[in-house]
LOZA-931441 format. One record per residue (C-alpha): x, y, z. Coordinates in steps of 0.2 Angstrom, whole numbers, plus 2048, in hexadecimal, padded with zeros to 3 digits. Example, Ala and Ser with C-alpha at 12.3 -4.5 7.8 and 13.67 -1.06 7.14 Angstrom:
// LOZA-931441
83E7EA827/8447FB824/
This chain:
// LOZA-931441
57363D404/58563F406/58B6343F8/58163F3EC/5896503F4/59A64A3F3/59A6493DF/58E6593E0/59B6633D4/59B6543C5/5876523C6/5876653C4/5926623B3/5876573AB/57865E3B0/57D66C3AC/584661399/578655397/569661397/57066C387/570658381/55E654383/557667384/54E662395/5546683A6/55A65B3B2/55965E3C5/5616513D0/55C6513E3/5616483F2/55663E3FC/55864B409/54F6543FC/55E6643FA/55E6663E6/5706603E4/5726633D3/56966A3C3/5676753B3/55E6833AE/55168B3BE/5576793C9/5696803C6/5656913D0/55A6843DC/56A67B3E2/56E6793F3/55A67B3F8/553671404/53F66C3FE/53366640A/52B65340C/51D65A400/5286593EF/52764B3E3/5396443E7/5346403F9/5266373F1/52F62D3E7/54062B3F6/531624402/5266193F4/52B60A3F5/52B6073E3/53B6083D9/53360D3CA/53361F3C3/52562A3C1/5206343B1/5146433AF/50F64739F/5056573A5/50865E3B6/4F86683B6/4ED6583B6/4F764C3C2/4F06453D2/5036443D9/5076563D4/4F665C3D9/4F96563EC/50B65C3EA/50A66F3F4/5176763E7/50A6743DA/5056853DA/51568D3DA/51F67E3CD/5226823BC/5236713B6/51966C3A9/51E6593A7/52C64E3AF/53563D3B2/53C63A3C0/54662B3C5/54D6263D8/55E6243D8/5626113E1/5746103E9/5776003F3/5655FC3F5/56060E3FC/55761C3F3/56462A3F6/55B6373E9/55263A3D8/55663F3C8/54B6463BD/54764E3AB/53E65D3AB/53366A39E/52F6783A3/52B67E392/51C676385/52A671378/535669386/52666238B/52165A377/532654377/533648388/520643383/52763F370/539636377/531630387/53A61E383/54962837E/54B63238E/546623399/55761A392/560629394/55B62F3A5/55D61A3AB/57161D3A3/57362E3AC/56F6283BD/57B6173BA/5856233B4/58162B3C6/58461C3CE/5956183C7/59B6293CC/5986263DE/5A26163DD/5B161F3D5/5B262D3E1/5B361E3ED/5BE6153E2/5C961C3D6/5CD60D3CB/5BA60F3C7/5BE6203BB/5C16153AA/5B160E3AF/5A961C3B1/5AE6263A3/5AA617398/59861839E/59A62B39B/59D625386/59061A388/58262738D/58A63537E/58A628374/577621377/571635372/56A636363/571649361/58264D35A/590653368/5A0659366/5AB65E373/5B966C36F/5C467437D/5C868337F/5D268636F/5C7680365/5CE66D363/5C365E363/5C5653370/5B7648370/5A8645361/598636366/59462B359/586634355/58F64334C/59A637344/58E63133B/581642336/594649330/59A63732C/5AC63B333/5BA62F339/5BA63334D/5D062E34A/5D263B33F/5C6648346/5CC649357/5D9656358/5D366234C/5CE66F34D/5BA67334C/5B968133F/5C1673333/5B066C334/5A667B336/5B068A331/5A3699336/5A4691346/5AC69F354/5B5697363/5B56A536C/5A56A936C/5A1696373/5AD698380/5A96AA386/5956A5386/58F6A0397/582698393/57A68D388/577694375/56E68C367/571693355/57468A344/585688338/58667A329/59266F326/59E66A318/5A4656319/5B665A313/5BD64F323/5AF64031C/5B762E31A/5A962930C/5AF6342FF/5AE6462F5/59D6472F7/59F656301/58C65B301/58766830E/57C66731F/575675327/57466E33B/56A67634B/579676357/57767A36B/589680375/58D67C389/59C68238F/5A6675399/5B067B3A9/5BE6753B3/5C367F3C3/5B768A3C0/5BE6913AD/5B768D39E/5C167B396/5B867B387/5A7679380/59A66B37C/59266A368/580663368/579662357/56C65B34B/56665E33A/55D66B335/551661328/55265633A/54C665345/53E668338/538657335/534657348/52A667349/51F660339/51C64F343/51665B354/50C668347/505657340/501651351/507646360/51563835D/50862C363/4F962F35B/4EA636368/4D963C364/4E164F36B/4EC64E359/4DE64A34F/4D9659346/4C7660346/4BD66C34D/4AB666347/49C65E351/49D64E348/4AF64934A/4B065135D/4A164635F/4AB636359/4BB63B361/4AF63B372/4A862A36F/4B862336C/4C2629378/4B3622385/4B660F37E/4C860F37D/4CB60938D/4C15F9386/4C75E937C/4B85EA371/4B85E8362/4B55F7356/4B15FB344/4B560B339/4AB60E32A/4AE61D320/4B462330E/4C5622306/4D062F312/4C563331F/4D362E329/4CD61D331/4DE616334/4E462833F/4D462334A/4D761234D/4E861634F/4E262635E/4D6617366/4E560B36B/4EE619371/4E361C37C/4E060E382/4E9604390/4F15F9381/4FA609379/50D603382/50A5F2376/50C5F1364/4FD5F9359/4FF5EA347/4F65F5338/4F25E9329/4E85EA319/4DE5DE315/4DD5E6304/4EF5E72FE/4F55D4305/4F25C92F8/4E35BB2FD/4F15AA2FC/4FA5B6309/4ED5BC313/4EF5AE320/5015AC321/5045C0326/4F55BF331/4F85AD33A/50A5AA334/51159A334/51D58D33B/52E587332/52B57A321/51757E31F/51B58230C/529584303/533595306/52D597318/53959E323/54659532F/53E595340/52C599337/5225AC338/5195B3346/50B5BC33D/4FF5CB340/4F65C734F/5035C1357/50F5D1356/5005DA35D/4FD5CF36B/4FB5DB37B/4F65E8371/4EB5EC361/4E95E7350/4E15F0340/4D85E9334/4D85F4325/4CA5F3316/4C45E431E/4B65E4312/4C35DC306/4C85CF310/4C45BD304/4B35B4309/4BE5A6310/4CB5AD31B/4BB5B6324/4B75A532A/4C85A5331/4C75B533A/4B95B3343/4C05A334B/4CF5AF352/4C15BD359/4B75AF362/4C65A3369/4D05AF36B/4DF5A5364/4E75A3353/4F159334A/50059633F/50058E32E/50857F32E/50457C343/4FD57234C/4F757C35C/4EE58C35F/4F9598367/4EC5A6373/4EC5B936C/4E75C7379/4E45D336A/4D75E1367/4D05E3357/4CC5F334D/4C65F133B/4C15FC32C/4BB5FE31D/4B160B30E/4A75FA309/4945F930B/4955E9318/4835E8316/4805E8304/4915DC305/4885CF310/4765CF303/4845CA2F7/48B5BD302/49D5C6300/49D5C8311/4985BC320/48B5C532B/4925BB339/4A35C4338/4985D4335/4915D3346/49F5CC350/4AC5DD349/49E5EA34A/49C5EB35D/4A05FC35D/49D60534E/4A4615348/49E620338/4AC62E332/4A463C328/4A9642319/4B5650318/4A765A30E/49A65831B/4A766032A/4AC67131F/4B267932F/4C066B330/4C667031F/4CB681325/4D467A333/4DD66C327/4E167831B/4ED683328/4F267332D/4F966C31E/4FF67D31A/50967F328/51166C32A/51566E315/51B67F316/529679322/52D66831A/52E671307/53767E30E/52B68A306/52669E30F/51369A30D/5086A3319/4F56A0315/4E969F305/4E36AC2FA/4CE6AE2FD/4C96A92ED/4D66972EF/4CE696301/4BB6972F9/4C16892EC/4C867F2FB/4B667F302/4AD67C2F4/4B366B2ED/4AC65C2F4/4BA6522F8/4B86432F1/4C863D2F9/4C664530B/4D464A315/4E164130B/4DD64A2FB/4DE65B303/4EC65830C/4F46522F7/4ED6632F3/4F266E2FF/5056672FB/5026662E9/4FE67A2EB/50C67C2F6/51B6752E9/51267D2DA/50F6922E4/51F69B2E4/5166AC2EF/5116AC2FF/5016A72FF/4F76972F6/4ED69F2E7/4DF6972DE/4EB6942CF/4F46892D9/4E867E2DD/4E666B2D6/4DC66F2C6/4CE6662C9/4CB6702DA/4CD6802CE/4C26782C1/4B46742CD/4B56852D7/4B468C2C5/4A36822C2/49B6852D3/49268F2E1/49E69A2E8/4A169A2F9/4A06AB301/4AC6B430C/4A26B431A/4A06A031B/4B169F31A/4B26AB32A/4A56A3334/4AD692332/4BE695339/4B66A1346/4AD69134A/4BC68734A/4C5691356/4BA694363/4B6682362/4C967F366/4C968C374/4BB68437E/4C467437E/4D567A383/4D168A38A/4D769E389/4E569C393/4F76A0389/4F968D38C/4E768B385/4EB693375/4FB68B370/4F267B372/4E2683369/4EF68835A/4F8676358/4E7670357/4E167D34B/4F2679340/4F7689340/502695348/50069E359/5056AF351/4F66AB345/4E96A4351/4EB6B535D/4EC6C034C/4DB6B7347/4D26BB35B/4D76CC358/4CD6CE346/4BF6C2352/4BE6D035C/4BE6DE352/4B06D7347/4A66D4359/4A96E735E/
């Protein structure tokens, strides 16, 4: 509409802007659905007028106010009926209607047209949410100040506001190189004093930094410099950072004003490609890693009765990973947008035990909180609570529990009322709970009331073709965090992988594997490397040959190709899966090949 087109040239600037910021690309459109504004492919878009089958005519027509989010556009009902589908390059989007004195006069919306850009709004979904709920107030306020000119303090406050709420670093610098603006954010990674910064000059803070080549560049640039705190108010300590930065040039009347820093830091950067090697933020049966019959069978089952609110118990040995599938279950369930309360019965002492899991009100003993303590199940009310190593839980306080699973209502210590709990309950243990009842350790009551749904994890040694799969893992997400050049495992360090039993599953691998990783100084892991017992036992057992080795991660990655396909796509999400590389997955097809030929 027309109050979007006549501030069309300032939504272009911060589209343009904030989407270096966030590394997504914004498109903004009017109601009449002409792309008004955008970065990236949306930029060269503007000024096109999209038919009544596009998603923002959907959203100006609904008459919900809400804003719609698509994790995957391949696999949405909305997009699917959308007749842009087949030519869109979106793979996932938010998009938000933008409400001006009670009418929808547009949308605003973040977009990835990339997988990475894509991890990223799934990872900071809240994150982007709050920011895209700012931009389009932001939006809003605009419109009033081109109405209203004693709206601009106003508005540029609001403008702080939302470069201040980014969890990046910015710095703005004209055209000379002179800084002119810093968020709070950089203040803080380069703990300056913004008084004393401003007016500056930017190659006093990073002096490799080249002006002209920021001002010249046309378009966004990423690249990396470090960082001395020389300007810092906390002291000599003048201890180096090396910092991912991104540059957007800024323009007034069509020349280049200045530029626009976005930065983070590197150790920042590479914490957050560990965490998507390692798996989804929120943890999903899909970042589970695990190619064998057994744990595709139990990833199956559980995804099947995680919609429920039944009660479930996982049995399995010391690091199997019990607590990453309880974990996967209430994600993905329709309880994974309230809290997930993990406790262990075993490390709360048993005179505690009652008072973490019920809390208490205010006087019930002597040190109790002001105001009393919610406890366990009432943090977790709405969503899921786990109960770790049940099987240690005292004889007594069973009693208790049981009370909670069949009236579904708990009473502080110290209360006089039950207060009603909407809360699942997933529980665990490595404890024989059968040999425990015959020894009246354990109330067969209680037994029968948390094993509704039972689960059984394997041992790592009975799923060797997940151990080839873990082991890249672990490589790759160790490598990177140890800053270590590591590429693979000699054979004879792989074969002594496969041979010991594992007593301690995947968490003793996973202590091996970065054990190895500190102690090698080549470039791949050798057996010499390698905890000494896993050496020792290798040393003092069948060998396993060359050929197993082969077949098992052949086996692992045709089992991850048939469950996300051959397509370039596919395979990326086949690698992740795999924990390794997609250089090293195709280079790993191509030897598949050869051998078949």
């Amino acid at each position: 509409m027309k109050e979007l087109k006549r501030i069309q040239s300032f939504l272009q600037q911060v589209a343009g802007a904030f989407a270096g910021v966030v590394e997504i690309e914004i498109g903004i459109f009017s109601s009449d659905l002409e792309v008004i504004a955008g970065s990236g492919y949306f930029e060269k878009e503007v000024g096109t007028v999209y038919d009544e089958g596009c998603m923002t005519h959907k959203v100006v027509s609904s008459s919900s106010d809400e804003s719609i989010f698509v994790e995957n556009t391949a696999h949405a009902v909305c997009c699917a009926e959308c007749e842009y589908s087949e030519r869109c390059d979106v793979l996932a989007f938010v998009m938000r209607p933008i409400i001006y004195e009670d009418n929808k006069i547009g949308t605003i919306s973040l977009l990835a047209l990339t997988e990475q850009h894509r991890r990223k709004l799934l990872n900071h979904y809240e994150k982007m949410q709050d920011f895209l709920s700012k931009l389009s107030n932001l939006i809003l306020i605009s419109i009033n100040a081109k109405r209203m000119e004693s709206k601009i303090t106003t508005l540029m406050n609001q403008f702080k506001d939302v470069i201040n709420s980014i969890y990046e670093g910015v710095i703005a610098i004209n055209n000379q190189g002179i800084i002119t603006s810093v968020n709070r954010a950089a203040e803080e990674m380069l703990q300056l004093d913004q008084i004393r910064v401003n007016s500056n000059h930017i190659n006093e803070l990073f002096p490799d930094f080249v002006v002209e080549d920021a001002i010249n560049e046309h378009e966004n640039s990423d690249s990396e410099l470090y960082y001395v705190n020389e300007l810092s108010y906390s002291g000599p300590d003048h201890k180096t950072l090396y910092l991912f930065y991104n540059i957007t040039p800024m323009y007034e009347d069509g020349r280049v004003s200045g530029a626009v820093l976005t930065f983070r830091k590197k150790e920042e950067v590479e914490e957050m490609a560990n965490r998507i090697m390692k798996g989804n933020k929120k943890c999903t049966f899909s970042g589970i890693i695990g190619a064998s019959t057994e744990i595709n069978e139990i990833k199956e089952k559980m995804k099947m009765i995680a919609a429920t609110d039944s009660t479930v118990l996982i049995r399995g040995e010391t690091g199997t990973g019990k607590s990453i599938f309880a974990r996967a279950i209430h994600e993905e369930s329709p309880r994974r947008k309230n809290p997930f309360v993990s406790v262990s019965c075993a490390a709360i002492p048993a005179t505690l035990l009652e008072s973490e899991l019920f809390g208490y009100e205010e006087g019930a003993f002597t040190g109790a909180r002001k105001g009393g303590k919610p406890g366990k199940f009432e943090l977790a009310d709405g969503g899921t609570i786990f109960l770790d190593e049940i099987g240690d839980m005292p004889l007594d306080f069973q009693v208790k529990l049981l009370h909670v699973i069949e009236n579904k209502s708990i009473a502080r210590i110290g209360g006089v009322s039950f207060r009603d709990v909407d809360v699942r309950i997933i529980a665990a243990t490595n404890s024989d709970l059968e040999e425990m009842i015959k020894e009246r350790k354990f109330r067969e009551d209680l037994f029968y009331r948390i094993n509704v749904i039972p689960f059984t994890l394997p041992g790592l040694r009975d799923r060797k073709d997940d151990i080839i799969l873990l082991m890249h893992h672990f490589l790759d997400y160790y490598s990177v965090r140890l800053n270590k050049k590591i590429k693979g495992f000699e054979e004879e360090a792989r074969e002594a992988l496969l041979a010991y039993p594992w007593p301690g599953n995947v968490r003793e691998l996973e202590n091996a594997i970065e054990y190895a990783i500190n102690i090698e100084s080549n470039y791949q892991i050798s057996k010499d490397s390698l905890p000494e017992r896993i050496a020792r036992h290798y040393s003092s057992s069948e060998q396993v040959g060359i050929e197993d080795i082969s077949s098992l991660e052949e086996k692992a990655i045709k089992a991850a190709l048939d469950k996300y396909g051959h397509s370039t796509w596919g395979k990326e999400k086949a690698a992740s899966a795999l924990g390794i590389s997609r250089a090293t997955l195709y280079r790993k097809l191509k030897k598949i090949e050869e051998n078949v030929s």
